[in-house]
C-alpha positions in Angstrom: 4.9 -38.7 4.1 2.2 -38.0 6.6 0.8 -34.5 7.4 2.5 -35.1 11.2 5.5 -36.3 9.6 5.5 -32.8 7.1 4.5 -30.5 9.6 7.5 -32.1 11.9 9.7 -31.2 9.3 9.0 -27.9 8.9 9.0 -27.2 12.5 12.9 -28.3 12.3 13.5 -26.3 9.4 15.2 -22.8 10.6 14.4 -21.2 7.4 10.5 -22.0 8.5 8.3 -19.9 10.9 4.6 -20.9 12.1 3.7 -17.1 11.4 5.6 -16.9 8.4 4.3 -13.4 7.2 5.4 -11.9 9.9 9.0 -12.9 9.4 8.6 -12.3 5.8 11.3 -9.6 5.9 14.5 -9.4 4.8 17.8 -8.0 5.7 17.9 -4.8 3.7 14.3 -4.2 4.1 14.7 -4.3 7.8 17.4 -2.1 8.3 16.0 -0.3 5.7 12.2 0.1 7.3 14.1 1.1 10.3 15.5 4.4 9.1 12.4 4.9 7.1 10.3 4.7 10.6 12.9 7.0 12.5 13.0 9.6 10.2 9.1 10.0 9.8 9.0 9.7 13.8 11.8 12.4 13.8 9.2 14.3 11.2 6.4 14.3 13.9 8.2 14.6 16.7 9.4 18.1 15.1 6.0 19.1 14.4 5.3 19.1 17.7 7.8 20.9 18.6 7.3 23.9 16.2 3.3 24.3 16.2 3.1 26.6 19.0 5.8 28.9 17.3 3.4 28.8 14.4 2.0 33.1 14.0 -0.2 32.2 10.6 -3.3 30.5 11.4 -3.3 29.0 7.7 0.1 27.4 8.2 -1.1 25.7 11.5 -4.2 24.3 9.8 -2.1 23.2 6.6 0.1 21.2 9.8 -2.8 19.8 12.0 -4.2 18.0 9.0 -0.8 16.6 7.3 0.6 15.6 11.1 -2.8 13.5 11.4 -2.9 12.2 8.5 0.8 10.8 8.6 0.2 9.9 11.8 -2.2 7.4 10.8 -0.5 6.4 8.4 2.7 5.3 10.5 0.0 3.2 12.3 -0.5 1.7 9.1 2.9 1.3 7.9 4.3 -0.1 11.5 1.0 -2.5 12.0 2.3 -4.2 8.4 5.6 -4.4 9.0 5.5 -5.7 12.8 2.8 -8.7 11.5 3.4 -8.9 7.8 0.1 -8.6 6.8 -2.6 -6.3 5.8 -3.0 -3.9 8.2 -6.4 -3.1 10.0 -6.8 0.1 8.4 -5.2 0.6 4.8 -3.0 3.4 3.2 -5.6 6.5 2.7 -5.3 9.6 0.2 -3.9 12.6 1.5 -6.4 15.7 -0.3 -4.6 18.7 0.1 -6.9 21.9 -0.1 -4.3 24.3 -1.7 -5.2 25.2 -5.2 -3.0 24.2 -8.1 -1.5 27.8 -9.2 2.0 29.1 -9.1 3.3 32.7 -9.2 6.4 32.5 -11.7 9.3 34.4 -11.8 12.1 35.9 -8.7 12.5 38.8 -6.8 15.6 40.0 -5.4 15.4 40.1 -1.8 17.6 39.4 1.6 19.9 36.3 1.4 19.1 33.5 3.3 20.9 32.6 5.7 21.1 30.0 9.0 19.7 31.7 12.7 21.6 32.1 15.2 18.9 31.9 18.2 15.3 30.7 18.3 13.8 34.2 18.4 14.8 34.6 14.8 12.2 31.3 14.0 9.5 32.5 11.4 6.6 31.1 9.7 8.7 30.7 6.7 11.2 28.4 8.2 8.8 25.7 9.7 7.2 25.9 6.6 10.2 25.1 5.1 11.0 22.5 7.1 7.7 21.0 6.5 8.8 21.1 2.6 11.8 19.3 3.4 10.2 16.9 5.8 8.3 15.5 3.2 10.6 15.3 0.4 13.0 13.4 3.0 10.6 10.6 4.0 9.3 10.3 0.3 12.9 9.5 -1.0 13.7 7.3 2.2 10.4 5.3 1.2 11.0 5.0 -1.9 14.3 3.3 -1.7 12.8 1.0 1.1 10.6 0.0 -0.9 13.2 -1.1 -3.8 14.4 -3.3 -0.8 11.7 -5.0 0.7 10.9 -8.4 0.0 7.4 -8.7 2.1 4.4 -8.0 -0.6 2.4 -5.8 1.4 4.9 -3.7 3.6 6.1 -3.1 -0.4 2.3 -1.9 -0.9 1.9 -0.1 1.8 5.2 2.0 1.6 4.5 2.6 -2.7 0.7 3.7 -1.7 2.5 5.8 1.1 4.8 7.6 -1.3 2.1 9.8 -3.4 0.9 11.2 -0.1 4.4 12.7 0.9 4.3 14.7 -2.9 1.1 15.8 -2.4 1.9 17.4 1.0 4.7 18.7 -0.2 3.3 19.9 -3.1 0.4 21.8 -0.9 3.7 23.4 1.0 5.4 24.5 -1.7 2.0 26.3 -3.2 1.7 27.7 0.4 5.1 29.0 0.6 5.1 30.2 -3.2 1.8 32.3 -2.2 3.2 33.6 0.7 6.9 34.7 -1.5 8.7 32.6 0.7 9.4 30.0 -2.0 10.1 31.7 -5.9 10.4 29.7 -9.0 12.0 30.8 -11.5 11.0 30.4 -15.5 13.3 29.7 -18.9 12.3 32.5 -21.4 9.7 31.5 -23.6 12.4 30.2 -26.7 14.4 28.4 -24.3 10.9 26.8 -23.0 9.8 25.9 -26.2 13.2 24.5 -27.3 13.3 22.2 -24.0 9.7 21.0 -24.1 9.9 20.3 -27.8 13.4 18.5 -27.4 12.0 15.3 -27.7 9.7 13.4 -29.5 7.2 10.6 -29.6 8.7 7.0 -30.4 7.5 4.7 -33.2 6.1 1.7 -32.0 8.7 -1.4 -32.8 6.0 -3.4 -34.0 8.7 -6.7 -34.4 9.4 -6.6 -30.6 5.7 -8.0 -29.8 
């Protein structure tokens, strides 16, 4: 068969595309990567919204740099999926500038509850909905990416992932500092009876 005749061939095939990496997608991961997309445009869109209601100065540093930095990186993550290939810029690493310590243990205090007009919004709820901004659009990445079927939208969503724990993480430290968010501990024989609940495996040396 000729190249002509070959390339004819292909062009009759419907399962075959001249830029086939951009069509490299397939059902799940598109409807998938269309949810994912929405809910981190929602994320943004409600970042906006809350800055200017933002009293602590910290807090609104801690939100200008994580709404950049996912900004960029829904560039990143829409340039891949609309062409299927690597994107111009790639997937960076979110540094968060929180330390690493926790203050353990709970104090009683007023029960939370919902507001029932915008006056009552605090520095402690939009930093809470920061929190569970992030943990939203890690989890709805992750099970994109269990879906998708393109290579590098798969990269570029798992690189994605670490970046929403990390600035969650630096939320959590914020809040946790601040006594909005309290983490309670086992005693210590309850600790060491969990963490000493399991053991190393033996290494099967017949299944290599």
């Amino acid at each position: 068969m000729s190249q002509q005749q070959s390339q004819n061939q292909m062009n009759n095939d419907p399962t075959y595309h001249v830029d086939s990496a951009k069509f490299n997608h397939g059902g799940h991961e598109v409807m998938d990567m269309h949810e994912t997309l929405s809910t981190i445009v929602g994320g943004l869109n409600q970042c906006v919204l809350l800055r200017d209601h933002i009293q602590d100065t910290e807090l609104r540093d801690i939100l200008d740099r994580q709404y950049k930095f996912s900004l960029d990186e829904y560039n990143t993550l829409v340039e891949s999926f609309k062409t299927g290939r690597d994107p111009s810029r790639p997937t960076g690493h979110y540094e968060m500038t929180e330390n690493n310590k926790f203050t353990y243990g709970v104090q009683p205090g007023q029960p939370k509850k919902p507001i029932t007009q915008a006056s009552e919004l605090s520095d402690e709820i939009i930093s809470g909905f920061l929190l569970g901004c992030h943990k939203e659009t890690a989890t709805v990445k992750l099970a994109t990416a269990l879906e998708t079927t393109n290579p590098v939208v798969r990269r570029v969503l798992a690189d994605s992932i670490p970046n929403c724990i990390e600035m969650a993480y630096e939320v959590s430290i914020y809040q946790n500092r601040k006594g909005y968010y309290q983490v309670p501990q086992m005693s210590p024989q309850d600790m060491a009876t969990m963490t000493n609940s399991y053991g190393e495996a033996t290494i099967n040396t017949h299944l290599n």
